[in-house]
KOLKEDREN-97715 format. One record per atom (N, C-alpha, C, O, CB): residue in three letters; z, x, y. Coordinates in steps of 0.001 Angstrom, whole numbers, padded with zeros to 6 digits, always signed. Glycine has a CB too. Layout:
AlaZXY/...
REM end
This chain:
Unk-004709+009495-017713/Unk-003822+008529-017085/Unk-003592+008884-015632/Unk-003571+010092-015396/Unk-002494+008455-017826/Unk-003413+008046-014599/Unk-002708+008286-013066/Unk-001705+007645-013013/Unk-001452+006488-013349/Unk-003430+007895-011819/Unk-001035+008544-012513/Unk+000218+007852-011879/Unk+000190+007942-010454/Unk-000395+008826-009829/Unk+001551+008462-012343/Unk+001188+006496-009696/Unk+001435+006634-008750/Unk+002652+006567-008461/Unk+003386+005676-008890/Unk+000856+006121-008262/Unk+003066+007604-007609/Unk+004465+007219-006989/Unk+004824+006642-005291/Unk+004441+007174-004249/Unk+005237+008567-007165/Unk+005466+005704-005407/Unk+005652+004550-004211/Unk+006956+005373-003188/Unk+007621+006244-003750/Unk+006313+002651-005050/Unk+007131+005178-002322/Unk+008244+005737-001326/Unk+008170+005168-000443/Unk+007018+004840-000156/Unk+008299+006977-000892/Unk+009421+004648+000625/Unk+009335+004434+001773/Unk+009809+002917+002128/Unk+009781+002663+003332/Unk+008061+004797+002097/Unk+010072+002278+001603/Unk+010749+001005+001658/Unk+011970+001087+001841/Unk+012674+002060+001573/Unk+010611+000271+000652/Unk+012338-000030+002357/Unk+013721-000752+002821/Unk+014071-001772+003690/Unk+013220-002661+003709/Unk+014408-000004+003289/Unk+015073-001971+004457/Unk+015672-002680+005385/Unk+015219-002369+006762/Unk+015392-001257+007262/Unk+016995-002524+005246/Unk+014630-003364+007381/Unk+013917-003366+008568/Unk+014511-004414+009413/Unk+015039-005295+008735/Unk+012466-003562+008349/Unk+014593-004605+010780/Unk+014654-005384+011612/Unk+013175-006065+011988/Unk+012230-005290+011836/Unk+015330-004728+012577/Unk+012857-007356+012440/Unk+011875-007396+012890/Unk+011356-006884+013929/Unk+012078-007186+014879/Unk+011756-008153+012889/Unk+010215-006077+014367/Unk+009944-005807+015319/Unk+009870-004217+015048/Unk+009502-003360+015851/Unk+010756-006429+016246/Unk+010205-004075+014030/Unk+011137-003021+013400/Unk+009481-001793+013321/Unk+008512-002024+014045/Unk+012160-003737+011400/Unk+009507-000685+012407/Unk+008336+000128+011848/Unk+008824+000540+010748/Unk+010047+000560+010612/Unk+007792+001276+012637/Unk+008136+000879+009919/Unk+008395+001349+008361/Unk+007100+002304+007485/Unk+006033+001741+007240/Unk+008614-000207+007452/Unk+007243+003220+007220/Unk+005890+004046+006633/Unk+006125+004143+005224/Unk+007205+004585+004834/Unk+005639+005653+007250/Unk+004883+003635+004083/Unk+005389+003766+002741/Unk+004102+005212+002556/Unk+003235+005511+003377/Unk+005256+001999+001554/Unk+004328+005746+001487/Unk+004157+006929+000926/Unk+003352+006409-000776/Unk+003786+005450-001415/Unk+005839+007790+000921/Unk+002483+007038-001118/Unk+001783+006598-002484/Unk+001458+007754-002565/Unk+000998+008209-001517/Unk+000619+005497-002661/Unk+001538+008753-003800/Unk+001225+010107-004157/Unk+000554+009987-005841/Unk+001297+009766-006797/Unk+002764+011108-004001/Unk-000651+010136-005958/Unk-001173+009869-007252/Unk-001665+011567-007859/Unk-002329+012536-007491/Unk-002579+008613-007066/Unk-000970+011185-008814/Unk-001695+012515-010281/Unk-002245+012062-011244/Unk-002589+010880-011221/Unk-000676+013452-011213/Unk-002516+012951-012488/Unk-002878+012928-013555/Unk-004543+012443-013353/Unk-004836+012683-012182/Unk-001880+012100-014349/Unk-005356+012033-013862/Unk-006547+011902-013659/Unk-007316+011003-012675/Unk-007849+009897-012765/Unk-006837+011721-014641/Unk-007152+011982-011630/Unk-007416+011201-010174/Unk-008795+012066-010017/Unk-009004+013086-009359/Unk-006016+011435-008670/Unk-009675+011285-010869/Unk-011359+011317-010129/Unk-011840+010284-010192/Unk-011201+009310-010589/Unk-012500+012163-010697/Unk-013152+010216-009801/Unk-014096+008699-009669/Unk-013374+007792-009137/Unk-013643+006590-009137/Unk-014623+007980-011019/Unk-012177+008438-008533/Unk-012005+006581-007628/Unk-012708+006106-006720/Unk-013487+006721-005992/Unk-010796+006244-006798/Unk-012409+004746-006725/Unk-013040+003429-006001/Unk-012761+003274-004929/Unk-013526+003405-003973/Unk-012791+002253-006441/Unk-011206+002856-004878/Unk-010625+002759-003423/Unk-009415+003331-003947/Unk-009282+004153-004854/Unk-010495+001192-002575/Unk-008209+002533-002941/Unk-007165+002978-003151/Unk-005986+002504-002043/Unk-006151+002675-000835/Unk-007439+004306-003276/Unk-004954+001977-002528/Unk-004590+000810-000763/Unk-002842+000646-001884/Unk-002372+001274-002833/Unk-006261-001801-000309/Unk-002368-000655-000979/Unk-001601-001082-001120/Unk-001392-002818-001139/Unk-001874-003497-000233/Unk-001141-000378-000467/Unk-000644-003416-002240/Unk-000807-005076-002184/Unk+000594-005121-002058/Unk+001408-004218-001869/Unk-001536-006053-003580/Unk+000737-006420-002206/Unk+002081-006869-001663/Unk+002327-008016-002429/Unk+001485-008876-002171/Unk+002146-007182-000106/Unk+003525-008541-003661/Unk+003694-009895-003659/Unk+005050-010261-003134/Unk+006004-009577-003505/Unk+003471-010416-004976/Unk+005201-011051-002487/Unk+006566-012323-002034/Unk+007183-012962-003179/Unk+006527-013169-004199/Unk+005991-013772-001107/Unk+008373-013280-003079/Unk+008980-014329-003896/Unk+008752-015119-003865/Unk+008951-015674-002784/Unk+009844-014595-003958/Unk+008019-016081-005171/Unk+007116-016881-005486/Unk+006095-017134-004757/Unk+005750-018264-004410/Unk+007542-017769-005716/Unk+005321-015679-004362/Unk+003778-016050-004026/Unk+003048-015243-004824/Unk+003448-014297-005502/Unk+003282-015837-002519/Unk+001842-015714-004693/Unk+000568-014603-005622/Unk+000634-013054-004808/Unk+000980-013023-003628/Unk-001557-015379-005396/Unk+000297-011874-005498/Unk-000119-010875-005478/Unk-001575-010778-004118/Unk-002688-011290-004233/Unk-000358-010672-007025/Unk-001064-009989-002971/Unk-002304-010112-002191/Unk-002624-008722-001639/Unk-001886-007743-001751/Unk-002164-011187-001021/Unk-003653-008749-001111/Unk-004131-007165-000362/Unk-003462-007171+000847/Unk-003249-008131+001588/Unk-005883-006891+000026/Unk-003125-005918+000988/Unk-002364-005549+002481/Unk-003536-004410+003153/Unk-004083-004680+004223/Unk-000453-004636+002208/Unk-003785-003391+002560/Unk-005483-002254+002712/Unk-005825-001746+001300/Unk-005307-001679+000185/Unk-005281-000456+003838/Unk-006615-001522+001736/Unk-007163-000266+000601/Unk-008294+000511+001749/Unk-008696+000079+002829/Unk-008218-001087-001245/Unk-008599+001763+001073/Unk-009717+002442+001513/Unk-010369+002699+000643/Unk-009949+003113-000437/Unk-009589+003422+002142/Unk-011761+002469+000992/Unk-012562+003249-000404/Unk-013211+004342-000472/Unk-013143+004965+000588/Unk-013523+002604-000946/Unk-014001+004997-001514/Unk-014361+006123-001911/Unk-015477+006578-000560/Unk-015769+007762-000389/Unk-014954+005975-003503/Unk-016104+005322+000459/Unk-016840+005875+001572/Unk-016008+006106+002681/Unk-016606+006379+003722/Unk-017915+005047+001972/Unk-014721+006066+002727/Unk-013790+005653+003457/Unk-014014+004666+004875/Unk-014119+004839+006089/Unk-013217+006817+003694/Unk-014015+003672+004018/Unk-013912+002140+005135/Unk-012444+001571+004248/Unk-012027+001317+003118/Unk-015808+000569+004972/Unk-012049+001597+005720/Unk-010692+000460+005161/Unk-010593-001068+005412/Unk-010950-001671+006424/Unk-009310+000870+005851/Unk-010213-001409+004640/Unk-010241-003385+004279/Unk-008562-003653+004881/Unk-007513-003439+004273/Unk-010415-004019+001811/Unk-008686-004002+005788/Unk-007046-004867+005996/Unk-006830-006463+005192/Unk-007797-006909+004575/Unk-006831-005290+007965/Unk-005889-007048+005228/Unk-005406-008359+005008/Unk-005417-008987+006498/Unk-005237-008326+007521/Unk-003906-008344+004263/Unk-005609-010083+006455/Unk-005813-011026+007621/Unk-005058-010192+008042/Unk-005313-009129+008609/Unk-005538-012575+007740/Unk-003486-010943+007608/Unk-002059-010976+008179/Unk-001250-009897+008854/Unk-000252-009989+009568/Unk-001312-011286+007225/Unk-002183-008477+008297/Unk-001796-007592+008461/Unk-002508-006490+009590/Unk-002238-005308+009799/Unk-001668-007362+007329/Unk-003600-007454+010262/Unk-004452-006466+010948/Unk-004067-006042+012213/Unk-003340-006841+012804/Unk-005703-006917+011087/Unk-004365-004928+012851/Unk-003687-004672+014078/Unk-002159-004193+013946/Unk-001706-003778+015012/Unk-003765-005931+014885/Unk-001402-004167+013021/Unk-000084-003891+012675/Unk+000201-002805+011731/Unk+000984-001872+011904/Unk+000444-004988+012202/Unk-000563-003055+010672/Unk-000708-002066+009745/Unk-001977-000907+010115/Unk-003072-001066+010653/Unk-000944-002848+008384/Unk-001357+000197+009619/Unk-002485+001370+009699/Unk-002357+001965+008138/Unk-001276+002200+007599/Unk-002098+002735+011066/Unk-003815+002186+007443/Unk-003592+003055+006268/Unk-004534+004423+006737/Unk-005492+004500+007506/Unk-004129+002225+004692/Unk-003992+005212+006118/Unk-004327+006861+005862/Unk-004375+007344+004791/Unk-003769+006836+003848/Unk-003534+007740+006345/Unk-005277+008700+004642/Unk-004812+009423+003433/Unk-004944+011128+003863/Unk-005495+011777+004752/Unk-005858+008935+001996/Unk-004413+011299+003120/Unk-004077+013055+003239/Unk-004839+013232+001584/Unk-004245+012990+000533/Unk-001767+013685+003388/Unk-006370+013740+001707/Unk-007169+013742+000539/Unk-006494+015209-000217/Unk-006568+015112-001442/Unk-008986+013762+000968/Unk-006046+016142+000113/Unk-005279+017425+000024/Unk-003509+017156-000972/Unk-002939+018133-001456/Unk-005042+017947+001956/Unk-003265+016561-001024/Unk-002397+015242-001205/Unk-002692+014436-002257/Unk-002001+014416-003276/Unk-002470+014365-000104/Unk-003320+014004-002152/Unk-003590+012947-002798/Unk-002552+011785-002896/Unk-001976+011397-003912/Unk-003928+013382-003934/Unk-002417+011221-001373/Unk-001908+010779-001430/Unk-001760+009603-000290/Unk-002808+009797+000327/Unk-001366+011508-001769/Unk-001300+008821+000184/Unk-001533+008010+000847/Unk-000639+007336+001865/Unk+000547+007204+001561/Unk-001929+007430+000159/Unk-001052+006905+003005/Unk+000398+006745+003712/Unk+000035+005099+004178/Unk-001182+004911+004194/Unk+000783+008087+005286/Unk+000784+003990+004524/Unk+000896+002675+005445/Unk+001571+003057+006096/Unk+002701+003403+005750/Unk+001299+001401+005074/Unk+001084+003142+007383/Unk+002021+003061+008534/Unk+002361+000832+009006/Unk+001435+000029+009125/Unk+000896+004250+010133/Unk+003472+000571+009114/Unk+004045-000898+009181/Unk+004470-000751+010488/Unk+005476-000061+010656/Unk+005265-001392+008100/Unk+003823-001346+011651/Unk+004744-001151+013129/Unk+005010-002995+012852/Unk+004949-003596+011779/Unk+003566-000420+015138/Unk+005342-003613+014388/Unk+005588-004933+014393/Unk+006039-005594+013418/Unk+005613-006708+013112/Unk+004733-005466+014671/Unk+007127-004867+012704/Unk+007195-006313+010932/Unk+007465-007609+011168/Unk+007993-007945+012228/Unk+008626-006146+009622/Unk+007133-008511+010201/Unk+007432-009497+010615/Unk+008509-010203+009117/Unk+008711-009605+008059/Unk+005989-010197+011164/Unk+008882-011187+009386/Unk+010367-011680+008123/Unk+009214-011448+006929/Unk+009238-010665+005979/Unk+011319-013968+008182/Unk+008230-012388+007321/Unk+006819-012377+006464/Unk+006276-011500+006291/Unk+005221-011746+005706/Unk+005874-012974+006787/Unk+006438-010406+006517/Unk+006159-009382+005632/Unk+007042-008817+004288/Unk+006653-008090+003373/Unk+006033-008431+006475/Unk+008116-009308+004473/Unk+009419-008964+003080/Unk+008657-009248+001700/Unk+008248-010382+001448/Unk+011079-010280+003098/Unk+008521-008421+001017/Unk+007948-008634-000096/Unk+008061-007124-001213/Unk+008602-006058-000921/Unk+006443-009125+000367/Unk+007614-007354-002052/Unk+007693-005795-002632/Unk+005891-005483-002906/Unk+004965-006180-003321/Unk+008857-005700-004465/Unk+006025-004004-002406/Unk+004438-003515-001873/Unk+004085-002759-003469/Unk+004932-002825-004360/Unk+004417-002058-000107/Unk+003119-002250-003630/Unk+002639-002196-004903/Unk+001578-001158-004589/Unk+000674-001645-003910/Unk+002161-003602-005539/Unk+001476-000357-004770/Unk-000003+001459-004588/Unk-000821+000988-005687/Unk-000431+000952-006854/Unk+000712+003778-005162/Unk-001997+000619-005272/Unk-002601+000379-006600/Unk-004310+001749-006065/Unk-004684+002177-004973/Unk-003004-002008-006922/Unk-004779+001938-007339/Unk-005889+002963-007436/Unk-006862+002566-008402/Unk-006566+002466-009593/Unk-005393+004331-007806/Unk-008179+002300-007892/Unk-009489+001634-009225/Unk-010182+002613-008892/Unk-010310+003158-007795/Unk-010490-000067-009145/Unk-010682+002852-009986/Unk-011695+003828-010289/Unk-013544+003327-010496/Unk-013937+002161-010469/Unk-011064+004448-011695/Unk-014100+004100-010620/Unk-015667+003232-010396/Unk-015357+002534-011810/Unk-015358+001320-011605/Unk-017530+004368-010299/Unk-015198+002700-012623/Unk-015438+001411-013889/Unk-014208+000987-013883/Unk-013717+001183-014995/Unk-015923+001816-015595/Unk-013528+000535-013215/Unk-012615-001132-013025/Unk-011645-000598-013363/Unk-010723-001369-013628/Unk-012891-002655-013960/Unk-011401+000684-013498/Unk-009911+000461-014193/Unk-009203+001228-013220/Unk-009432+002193-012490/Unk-009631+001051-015873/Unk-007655-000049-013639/Unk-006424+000224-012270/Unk-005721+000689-012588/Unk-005769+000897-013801/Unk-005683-000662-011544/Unk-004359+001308-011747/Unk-003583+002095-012195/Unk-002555+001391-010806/Unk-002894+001387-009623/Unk-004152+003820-012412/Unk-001204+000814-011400/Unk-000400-000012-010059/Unk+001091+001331-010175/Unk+001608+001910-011130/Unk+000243-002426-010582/Unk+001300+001355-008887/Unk+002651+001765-009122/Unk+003696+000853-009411/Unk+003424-000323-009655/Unk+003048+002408-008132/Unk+005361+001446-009410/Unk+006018+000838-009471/Unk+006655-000654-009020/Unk+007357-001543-009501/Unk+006260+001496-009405/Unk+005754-000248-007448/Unk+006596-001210-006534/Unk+007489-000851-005649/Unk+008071+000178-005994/Unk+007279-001990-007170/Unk+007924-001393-004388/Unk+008705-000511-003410/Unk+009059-002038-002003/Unk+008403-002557-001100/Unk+007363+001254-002739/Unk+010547-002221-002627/Unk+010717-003508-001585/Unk+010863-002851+000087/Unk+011257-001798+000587/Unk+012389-004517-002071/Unk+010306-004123+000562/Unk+010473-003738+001972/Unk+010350-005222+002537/Unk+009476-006088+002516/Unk+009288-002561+002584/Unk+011918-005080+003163/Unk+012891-006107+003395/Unk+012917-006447+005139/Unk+013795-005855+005768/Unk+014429-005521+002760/Unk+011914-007447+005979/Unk+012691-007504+007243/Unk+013287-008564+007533/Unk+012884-009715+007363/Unk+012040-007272+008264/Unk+014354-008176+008022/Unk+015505-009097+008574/Unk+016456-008576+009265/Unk+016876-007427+009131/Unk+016183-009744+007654/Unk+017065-009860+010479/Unk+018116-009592+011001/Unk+019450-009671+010757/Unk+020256-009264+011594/Unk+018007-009953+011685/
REM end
């Protein structure tokens, strides 16, 4: 099994910065990629990054140029850096981890709220 644990959310201003934290154990080999999604109140589930196992990272449109992902492979663990937020970004973010045969492992979840 992997687990992930989410950190780093909250209350932001726009314009604001925010860094979330993803720390995965338990049987963390053969992964695929490894990123962060995001769903809104009443919207679908979408990609914000991931990086994968060659390390190329995939942004979301919405999110490019604003967002930075990292990882600390020592760690195992993962960081979003969030500069520029925008209201539209308020949503609750989600650490998700696939492994080469498809299988996912989501964290908890971790709201991150901007507003004035």
């Amino acid at each position: 099994q992997v687990q992930l644990v989410e950190s780093g959310g909250g209350l932001v201003q726009p314009g604001g910065s925010l860094r979330l934290s993803c720390a995965a154990s338990g049987s963390i080999f053969s992964i695929d990629a490894m990123g962060w999604y995001r769903q809104a109140s009443g919207k679908e589930r979408e990609l914000v990054a991931i990086i994968t196992g060659g390390d190329r990272t995939i942004y979301g449109y919405s999110v490019k140029g604003r967002f930075t992902l990292s990882r600390d492979n020592a760690k195992n663990t993962i960081y979003l850096q969030m500069n520029s937020l925008k209201p539209e970004d308020t949503a609750v973010y989600y650490c998700n981890l696939r492994k080469t045969n498809g299988f996912q492992s989501w964290g908890q979840g971790t709201q991150v709220t901007v507003s004035s």
